[in-house]
VOROVEX-656115 format. One record per atom (N, C-alpha, C, CB): x, y, z. Coordinates in pm, whole numbers, padded with zeros to 5 digits, always signed. Atoms other than C-alpha are relative to their C-alpha. Last residue first. Glycine has a CB too. Layout:
N
XYZ/...
//
This chain:
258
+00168+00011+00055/+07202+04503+21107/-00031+00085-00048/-00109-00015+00080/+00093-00004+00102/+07553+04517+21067/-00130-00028-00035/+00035-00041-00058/+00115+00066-00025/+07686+04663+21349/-00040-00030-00144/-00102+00081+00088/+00166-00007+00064/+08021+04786+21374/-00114-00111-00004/+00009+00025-00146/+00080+00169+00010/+08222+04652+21680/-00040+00113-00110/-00137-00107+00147/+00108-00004+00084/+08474+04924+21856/-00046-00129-00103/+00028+00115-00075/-00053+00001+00148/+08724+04775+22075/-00147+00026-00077/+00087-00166-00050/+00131-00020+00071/+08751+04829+22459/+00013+00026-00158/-00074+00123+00066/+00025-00155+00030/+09081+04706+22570/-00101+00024-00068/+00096+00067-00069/+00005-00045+00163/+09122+04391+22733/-00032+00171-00011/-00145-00096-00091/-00109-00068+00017/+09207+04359+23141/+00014+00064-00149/+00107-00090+00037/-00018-00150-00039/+08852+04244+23193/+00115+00158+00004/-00018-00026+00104/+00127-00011+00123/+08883+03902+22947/-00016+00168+00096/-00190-00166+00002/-00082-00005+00125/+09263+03814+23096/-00133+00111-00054/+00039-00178-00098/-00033-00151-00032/+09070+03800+23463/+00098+00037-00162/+00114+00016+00185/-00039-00070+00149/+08830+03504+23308/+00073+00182+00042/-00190+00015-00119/-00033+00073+00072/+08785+03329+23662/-00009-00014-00205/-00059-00076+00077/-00022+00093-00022/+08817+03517+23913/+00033-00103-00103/-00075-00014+00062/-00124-00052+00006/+08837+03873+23763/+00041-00157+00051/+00038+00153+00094/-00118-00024+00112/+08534+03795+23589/+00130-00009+00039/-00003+00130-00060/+00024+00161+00105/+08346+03641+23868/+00145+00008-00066/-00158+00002-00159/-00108+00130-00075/+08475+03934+24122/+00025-00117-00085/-00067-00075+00143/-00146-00006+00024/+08335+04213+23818/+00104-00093+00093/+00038+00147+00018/-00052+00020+00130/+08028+04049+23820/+00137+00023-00034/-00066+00069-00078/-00012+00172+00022/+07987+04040+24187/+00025-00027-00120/-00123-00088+00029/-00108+00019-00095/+08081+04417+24231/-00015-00122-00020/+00000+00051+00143/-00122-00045+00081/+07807+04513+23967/+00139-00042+00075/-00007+00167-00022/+00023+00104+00161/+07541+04297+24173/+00108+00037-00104/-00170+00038-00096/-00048+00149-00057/+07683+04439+24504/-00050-00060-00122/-00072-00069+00159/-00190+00011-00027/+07654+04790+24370/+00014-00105+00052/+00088+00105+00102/-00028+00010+00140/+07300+04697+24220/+00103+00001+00037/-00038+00084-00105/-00008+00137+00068/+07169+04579+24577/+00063-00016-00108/-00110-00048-00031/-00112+00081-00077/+07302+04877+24760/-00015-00101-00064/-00002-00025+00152/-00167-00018+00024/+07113+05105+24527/+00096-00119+00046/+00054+00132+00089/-00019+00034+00175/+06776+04899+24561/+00134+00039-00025/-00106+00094-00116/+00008+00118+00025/+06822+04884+24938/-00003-00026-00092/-00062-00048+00037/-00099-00007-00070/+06866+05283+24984/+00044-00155-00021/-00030+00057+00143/-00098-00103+00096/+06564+05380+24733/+00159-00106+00033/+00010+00223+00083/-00125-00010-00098/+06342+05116+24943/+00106+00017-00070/+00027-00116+00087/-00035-00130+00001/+05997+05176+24758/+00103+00044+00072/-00091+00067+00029/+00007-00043-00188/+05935+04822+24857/+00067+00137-00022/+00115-00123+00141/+00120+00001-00022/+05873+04745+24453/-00071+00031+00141/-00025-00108-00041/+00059-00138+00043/+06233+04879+24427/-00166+00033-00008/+00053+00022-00143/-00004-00073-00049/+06348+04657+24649/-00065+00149-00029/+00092-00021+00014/+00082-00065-00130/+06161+04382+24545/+00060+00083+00049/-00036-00076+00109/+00079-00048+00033/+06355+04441+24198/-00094+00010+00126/-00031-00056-00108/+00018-00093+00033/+06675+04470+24329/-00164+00039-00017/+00081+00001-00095/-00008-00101-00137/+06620+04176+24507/+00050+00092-00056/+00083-00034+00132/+00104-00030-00125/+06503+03991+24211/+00003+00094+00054/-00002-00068+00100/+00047-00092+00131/+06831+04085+23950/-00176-00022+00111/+00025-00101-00234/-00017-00187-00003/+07009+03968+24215/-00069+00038-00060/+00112+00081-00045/+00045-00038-00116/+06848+03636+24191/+00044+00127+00061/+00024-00094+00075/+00152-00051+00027/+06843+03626+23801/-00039+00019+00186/-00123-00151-00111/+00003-00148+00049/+07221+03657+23877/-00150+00018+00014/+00063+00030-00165/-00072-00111-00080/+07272+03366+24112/-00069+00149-00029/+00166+00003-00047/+00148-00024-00136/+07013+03158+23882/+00055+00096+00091/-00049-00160+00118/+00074-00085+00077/+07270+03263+23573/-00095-00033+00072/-00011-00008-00144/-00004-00163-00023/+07547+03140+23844/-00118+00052-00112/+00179+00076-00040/-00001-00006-00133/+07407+02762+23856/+00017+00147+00016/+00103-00089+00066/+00176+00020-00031/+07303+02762+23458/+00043+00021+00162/-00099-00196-00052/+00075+00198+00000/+07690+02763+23387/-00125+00072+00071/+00107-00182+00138/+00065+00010-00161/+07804+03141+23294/-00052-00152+00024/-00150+00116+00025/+00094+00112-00013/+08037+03115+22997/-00058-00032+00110/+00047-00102-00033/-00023+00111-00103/+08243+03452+22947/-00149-00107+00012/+00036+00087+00163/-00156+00054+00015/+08305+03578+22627/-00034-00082+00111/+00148+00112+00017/+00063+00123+00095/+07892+03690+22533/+00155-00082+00033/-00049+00049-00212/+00090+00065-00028/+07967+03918+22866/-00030-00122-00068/-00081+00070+00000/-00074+00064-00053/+08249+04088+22754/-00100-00128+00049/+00075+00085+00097/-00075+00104+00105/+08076+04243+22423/+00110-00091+00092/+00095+00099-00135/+00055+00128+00045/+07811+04325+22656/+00113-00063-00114/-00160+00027-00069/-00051+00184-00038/+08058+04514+22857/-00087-00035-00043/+00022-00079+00147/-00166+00008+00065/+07976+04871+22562/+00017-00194+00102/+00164+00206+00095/-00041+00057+00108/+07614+04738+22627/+00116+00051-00057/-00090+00001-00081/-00024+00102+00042/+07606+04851+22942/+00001-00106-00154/-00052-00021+00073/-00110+00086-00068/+07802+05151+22934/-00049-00161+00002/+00026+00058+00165/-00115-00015+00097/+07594+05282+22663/+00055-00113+00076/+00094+00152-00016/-00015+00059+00112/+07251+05156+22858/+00087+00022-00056/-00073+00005-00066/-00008+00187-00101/+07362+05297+23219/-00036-00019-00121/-00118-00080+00163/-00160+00074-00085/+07492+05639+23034/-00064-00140+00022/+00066+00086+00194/-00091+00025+00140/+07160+05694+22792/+00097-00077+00079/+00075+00149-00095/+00072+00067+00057/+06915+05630+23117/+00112-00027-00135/-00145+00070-00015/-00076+00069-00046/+07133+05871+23336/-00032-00174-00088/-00021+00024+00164/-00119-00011+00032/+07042+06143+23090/+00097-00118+00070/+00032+00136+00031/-00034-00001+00154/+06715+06073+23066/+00114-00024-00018/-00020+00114-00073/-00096-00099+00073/+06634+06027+23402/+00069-00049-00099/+00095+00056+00079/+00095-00145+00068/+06252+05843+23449/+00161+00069+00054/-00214+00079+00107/-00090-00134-00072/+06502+05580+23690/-00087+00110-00052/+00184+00025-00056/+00049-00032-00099/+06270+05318+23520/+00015+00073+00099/-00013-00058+00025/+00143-00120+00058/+06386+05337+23198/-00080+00039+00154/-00160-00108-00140/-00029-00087+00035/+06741+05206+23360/-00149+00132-00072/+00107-00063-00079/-00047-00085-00131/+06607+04932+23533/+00031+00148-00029/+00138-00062+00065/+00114-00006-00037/+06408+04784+23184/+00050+00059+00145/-00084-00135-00016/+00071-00097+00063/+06742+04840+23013/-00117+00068+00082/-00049-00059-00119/-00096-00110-00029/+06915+04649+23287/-00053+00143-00089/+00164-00055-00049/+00012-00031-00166/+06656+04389+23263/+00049+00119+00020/+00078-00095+00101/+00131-00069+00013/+06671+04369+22846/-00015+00080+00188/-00148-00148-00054/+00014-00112+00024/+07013+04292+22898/-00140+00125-00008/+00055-00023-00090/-00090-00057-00059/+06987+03993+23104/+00025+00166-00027/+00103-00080-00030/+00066-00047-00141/+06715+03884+22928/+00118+00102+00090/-00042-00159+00103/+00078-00086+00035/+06902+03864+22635/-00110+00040+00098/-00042-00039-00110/-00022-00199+00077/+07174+03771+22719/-00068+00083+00020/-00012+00041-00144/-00078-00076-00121/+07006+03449+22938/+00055+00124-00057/+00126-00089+00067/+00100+00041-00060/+06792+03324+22618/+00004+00127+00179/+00028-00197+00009/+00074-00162+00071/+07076+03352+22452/-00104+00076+00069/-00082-00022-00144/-00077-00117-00018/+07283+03095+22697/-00090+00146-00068/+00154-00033-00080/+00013-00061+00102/+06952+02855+22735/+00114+00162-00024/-00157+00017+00007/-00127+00098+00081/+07025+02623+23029/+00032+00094-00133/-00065-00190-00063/-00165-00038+00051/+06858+02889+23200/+00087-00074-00011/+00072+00077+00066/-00061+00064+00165/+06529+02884+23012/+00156+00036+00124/-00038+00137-00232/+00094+00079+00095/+06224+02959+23291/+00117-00054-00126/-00145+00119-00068/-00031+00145-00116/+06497+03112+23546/-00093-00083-00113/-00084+00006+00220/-00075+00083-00050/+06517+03398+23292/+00035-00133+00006/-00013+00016+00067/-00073+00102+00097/+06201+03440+23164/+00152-00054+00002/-00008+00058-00122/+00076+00107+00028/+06082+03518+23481/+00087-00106-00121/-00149+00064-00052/-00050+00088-00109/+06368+03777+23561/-00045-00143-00053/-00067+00040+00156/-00112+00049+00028/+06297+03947+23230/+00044-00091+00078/+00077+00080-00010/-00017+00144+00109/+05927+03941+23325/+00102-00057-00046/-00048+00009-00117/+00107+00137-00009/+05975+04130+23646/+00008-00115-00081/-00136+00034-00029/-00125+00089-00085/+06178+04381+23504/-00043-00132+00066/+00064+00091+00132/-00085-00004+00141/+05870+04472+23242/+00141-00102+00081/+00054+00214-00071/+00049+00101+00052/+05616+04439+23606/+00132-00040-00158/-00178+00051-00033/-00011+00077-00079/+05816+04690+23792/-00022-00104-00113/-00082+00015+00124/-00104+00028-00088/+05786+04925+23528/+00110-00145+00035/-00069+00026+00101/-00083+00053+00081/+05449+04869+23452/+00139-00052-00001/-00004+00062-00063/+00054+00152+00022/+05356+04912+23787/+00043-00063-00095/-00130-00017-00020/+00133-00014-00008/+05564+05289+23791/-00052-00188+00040/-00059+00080-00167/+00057+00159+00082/+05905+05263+23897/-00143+00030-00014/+00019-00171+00105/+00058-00076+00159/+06015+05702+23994/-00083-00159-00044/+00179+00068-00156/+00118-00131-00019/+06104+05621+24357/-00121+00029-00084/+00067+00131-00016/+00133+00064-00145/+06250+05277+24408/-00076+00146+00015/+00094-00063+00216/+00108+00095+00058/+06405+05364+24028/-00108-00033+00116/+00073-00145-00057/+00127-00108+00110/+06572+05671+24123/-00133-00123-00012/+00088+00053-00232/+00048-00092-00118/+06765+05391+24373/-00106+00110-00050/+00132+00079+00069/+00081+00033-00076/+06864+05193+24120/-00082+00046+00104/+00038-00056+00023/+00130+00030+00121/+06973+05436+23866/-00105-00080+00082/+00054-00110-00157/+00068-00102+00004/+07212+05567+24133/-00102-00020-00026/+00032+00077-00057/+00064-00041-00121/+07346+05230+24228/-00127+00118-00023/+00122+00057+00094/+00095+00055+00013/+07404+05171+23804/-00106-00009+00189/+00064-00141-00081/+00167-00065+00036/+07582+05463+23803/-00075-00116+00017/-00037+00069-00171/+00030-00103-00051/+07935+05401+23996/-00157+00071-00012/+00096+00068-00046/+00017+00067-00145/+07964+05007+23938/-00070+00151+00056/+00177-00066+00094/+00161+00039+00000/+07859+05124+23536/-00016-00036+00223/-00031-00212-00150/+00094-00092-00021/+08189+05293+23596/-00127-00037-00017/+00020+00095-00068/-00032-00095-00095/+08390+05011+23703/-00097+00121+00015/+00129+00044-00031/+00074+00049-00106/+08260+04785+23439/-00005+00111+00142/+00070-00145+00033/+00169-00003+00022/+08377+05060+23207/-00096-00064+00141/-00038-00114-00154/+00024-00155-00075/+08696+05067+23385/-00132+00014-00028/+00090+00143-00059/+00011+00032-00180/+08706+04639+23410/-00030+00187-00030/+00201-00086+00136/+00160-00004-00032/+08644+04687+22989/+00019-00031+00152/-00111-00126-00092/-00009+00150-00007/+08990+04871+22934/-00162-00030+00015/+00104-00062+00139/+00110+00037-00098/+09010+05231+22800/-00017-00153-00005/-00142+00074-00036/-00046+00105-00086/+09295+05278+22598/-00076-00046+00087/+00096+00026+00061/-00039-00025-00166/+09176+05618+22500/+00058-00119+00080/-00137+00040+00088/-00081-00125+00010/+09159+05545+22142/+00044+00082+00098/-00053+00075-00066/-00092+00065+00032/+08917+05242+22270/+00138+00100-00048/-00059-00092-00098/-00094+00100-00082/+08724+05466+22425/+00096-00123+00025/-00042-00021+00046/-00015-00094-00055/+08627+05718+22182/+00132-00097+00143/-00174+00076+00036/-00137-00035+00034/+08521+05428+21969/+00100+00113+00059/-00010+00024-00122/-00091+00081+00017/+08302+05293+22204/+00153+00047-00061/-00064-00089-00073/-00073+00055-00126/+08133+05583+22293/+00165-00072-00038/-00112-00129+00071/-00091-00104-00027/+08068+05678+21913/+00066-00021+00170/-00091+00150-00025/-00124-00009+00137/+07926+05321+21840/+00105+00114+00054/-00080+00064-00184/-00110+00102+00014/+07730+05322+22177/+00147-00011-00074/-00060-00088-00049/-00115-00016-00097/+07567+05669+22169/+00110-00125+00033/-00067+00036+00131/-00092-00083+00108/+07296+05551+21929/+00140+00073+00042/-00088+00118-00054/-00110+00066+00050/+07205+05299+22198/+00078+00062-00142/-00054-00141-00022/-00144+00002-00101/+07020+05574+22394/+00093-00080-00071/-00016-00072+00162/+00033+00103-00129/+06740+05628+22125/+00128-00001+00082/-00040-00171-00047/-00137+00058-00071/+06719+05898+21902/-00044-00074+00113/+00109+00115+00052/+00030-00017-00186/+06334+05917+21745/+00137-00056+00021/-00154-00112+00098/-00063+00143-00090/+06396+05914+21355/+00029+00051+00129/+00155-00076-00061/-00017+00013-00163/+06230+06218+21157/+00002-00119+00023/-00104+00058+00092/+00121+00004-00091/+06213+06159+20760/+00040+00017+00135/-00078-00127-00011/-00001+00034-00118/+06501+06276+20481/-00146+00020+00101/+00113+00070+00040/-00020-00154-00092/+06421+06216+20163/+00003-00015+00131/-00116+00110-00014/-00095-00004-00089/+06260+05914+19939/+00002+00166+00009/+00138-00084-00044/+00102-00041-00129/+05930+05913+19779/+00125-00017+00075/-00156-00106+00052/+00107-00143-00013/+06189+05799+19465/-00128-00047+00130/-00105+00036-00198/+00110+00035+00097/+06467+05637+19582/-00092+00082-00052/-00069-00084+00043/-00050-00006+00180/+06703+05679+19867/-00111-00070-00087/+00165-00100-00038/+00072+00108+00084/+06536+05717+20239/+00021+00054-00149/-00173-00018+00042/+00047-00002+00124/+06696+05901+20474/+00001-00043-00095/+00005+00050-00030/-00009+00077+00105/+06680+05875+20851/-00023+00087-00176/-00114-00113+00041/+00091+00012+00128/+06702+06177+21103/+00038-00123-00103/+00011+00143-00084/+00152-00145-00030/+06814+06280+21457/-00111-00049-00151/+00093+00261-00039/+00116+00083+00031/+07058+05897+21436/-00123+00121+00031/-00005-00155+00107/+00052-00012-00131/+07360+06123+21486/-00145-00072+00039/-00008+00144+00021/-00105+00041-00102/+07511+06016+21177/-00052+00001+00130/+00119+00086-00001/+00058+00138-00004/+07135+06135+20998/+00127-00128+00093/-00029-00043-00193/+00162+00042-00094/+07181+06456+21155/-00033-00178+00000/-00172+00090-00106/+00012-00048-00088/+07558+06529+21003/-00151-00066+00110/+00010+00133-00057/-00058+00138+00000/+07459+06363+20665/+00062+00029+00150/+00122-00044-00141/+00084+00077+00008/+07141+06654+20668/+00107-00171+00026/-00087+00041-00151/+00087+00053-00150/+07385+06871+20768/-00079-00046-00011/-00051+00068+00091/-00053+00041-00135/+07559+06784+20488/+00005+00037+00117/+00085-00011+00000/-00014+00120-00022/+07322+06775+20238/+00104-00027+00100/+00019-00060-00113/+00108+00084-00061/+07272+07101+20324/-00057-00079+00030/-00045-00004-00002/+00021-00054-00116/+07551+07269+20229/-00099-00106+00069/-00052+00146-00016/-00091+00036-00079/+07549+07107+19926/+00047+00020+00152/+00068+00027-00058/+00029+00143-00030/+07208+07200+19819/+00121-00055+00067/-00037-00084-00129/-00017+00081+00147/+07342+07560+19860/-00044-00103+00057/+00150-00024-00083/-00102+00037+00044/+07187+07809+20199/-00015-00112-00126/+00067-00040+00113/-00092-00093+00050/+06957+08023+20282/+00126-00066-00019/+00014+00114+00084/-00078-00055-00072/+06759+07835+20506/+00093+00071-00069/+00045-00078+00076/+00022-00016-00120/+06415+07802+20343/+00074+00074+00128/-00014-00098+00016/+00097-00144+00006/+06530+07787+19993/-00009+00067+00167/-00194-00050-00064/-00149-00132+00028/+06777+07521+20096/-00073+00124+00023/+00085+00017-00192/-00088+00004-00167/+06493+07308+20307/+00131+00125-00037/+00100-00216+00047/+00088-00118-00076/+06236+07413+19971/+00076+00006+00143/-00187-00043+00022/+00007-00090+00051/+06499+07223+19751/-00142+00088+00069/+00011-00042-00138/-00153-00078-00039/+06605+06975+20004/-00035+00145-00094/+00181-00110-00072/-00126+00054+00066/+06272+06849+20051/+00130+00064-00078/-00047-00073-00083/+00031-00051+00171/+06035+06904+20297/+00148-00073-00038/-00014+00223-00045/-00026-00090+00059/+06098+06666+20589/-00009+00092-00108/+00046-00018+00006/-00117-00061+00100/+05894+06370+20633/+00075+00128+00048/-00066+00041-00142/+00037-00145+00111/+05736+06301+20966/+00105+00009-00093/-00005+00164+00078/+00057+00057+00069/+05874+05860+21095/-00100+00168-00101/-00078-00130+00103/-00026+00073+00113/+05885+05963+21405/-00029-00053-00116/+00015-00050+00019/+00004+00173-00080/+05716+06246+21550/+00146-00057-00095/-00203-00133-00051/+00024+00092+00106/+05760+06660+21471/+00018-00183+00092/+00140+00045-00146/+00057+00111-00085/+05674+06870+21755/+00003-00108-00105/-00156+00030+00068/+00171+00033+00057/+05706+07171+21552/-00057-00130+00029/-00017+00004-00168/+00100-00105-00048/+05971+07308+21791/-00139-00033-00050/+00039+00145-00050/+00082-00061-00136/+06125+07033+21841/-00078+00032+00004/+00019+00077+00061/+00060+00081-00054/+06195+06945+21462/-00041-00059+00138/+00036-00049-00044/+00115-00003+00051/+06287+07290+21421/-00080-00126+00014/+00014+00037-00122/+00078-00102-00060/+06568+07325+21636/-00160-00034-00050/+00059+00155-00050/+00034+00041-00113/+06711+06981+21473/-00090+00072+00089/+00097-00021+00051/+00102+00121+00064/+06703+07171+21135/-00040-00062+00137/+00084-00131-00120/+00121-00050+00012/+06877+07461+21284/-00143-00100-00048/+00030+00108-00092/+00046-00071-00089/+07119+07290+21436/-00111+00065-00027/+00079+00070+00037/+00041+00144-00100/+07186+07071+21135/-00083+00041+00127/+00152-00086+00068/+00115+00015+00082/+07230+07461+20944/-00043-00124+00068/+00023-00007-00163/+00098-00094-00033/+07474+07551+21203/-00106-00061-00037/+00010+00128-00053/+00043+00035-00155/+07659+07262+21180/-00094+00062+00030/+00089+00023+00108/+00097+00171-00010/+07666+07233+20780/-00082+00005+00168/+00157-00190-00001/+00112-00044+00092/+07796+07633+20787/-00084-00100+00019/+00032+00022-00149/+00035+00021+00192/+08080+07541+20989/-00149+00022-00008/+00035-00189-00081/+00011+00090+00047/+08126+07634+21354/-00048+00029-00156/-00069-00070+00085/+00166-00015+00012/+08342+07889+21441/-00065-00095-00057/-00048+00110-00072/+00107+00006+00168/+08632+07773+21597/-00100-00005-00014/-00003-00088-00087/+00152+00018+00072/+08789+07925+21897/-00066-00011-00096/-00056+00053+00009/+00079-00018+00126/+09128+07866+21946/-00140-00025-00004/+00049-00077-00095/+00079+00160+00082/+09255+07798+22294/-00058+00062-00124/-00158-00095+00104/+00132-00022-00006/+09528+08127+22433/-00075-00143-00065/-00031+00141-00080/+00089+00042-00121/+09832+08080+22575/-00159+00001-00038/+00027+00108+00127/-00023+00190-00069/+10029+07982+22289/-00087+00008+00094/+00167-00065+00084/+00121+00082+00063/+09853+08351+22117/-00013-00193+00033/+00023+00031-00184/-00076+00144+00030/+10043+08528+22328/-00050-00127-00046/+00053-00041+00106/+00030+00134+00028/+09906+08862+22319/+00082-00140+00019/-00024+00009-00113/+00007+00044+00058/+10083+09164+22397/-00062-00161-00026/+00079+00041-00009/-00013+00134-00040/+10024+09387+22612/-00007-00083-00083/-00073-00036+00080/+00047+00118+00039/+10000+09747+22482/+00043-00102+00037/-00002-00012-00101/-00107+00105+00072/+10203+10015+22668/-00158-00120-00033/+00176-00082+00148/+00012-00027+00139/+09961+10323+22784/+00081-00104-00092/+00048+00143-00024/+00109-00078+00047/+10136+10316+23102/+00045+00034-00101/-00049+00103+00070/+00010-00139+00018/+10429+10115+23091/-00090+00025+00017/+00026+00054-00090/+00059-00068+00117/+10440+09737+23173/-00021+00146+00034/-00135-00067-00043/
//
């Protein structure tokens, strides 16, 4: 190139930056605000005609970052009259649906999932022999209990089962690893209701699901991790033993109709 020669662009090399839409902004700003004013669950919102006023923008506009927020489970809203949108506390399983479908469109199998819950659920354990309060302890505890107390009872077993992993995951106190280990596990819960544990392995499990927990009640970071990666490593041997067809599938979005 010359001095003083312009360079020319090449606009293949470059990524497009799009600005975001009008709705996004305005969602953003709505979300901003229900921070800042410390709103709970379950606080109205004004209502769309003092929320337009407010932000400077059309009712249309605004209903859709208001359909924007309420997708993202930031806000419910209630049709009728005393309806409008109210604050709704996001929870970690609002990340499921969109997971899921993300990863089925990726081909994503359920052994990779399993795979990656093999990679976080150590972590989570181990936060947990630090951060477990009494409660805690005691919440994982009871899942165990009820367990071994019903395990002829397949639901009975689910649902404990899941609750546990929940109740491990709150107990890490990190947020962000707290969403991941609940997405991922309840993306393999839809492998889980496939395979048929006989009452002999759902005492196996509720006995891992122990020695995690005295490990974490023996404030032994290093012994709780190691216990979950050998509890995620035994689930995925079962499976591959004796339902390896059911880990090779491809993750498939589910709506929910509750």
């Amino acid at each position: 190139m010359t001095d003083g020669a312009v360079n020319p662009i090449n606009s293949a090399h470059l990524r497009a930056v799009r600005k975001p839409k009008v709705a996004e902004r305005v969602a953003r700003e709505i979300g901003d605000a229900i921070i800042r004013d410390g709103l709970s669950e379950g606080d109205p919102l004004p209502n769309e005609r003092v929320m337009a006023e407010q932000l400077g923008v059309g009712r249309t506009t605004l209903r859709e970052a208001l359909r924007l927020l309420e997708t993202h489970g930031v806000i419910r809203i209630k049709p009728g009259p005393g309806g409008g949108p109210y604050v709704r506390r996001s929870r970690p399983d609002d990340l499921v649906g969109a997971m899921t479908l993300v990863l089925q469109f990726l081909g994503s199998s359920l052994d990779e999932v399993a795979e990656a819950r093999a990679g976080v659920e150590p972590v989570v354990a181990g936060l947990a022999a630090r951060n477990a309060t009494a409660d805690d302890i005691a919440a994982m505890q009871g899942t165990i209990d009820r367990m071994r107390a019903e395990l002829g009872d397949a639901s009975v077993f689910y649902r404990e089962n899941d609750a546990f992993h929940a109740a491990l995951a709150h107990a890490s106190r990190n947020t962000v690893l707290l969403v991941i280990a609940e997405t991922l596990e309840q993306v393999t819960a839809s492998i889980d209701t496939q395979i048929d544990y006989p009452p002999r392995t759902r005492a196996r499990i509720a006995d891992a699901h122990q020695r995690i927990v005295d490990a974490i009640a023996a404030r032994d970071h290093e012994a709780a991790s190691s216990e979950a990666a050998e509890h995620i490593a035994e689930f995925r041997r079962y499976a591959a033993r004796k339902f390896p067809d059911k880990l090779g599938e491809p993750v498939r979005w589910e709506t929910s109709t509750a």
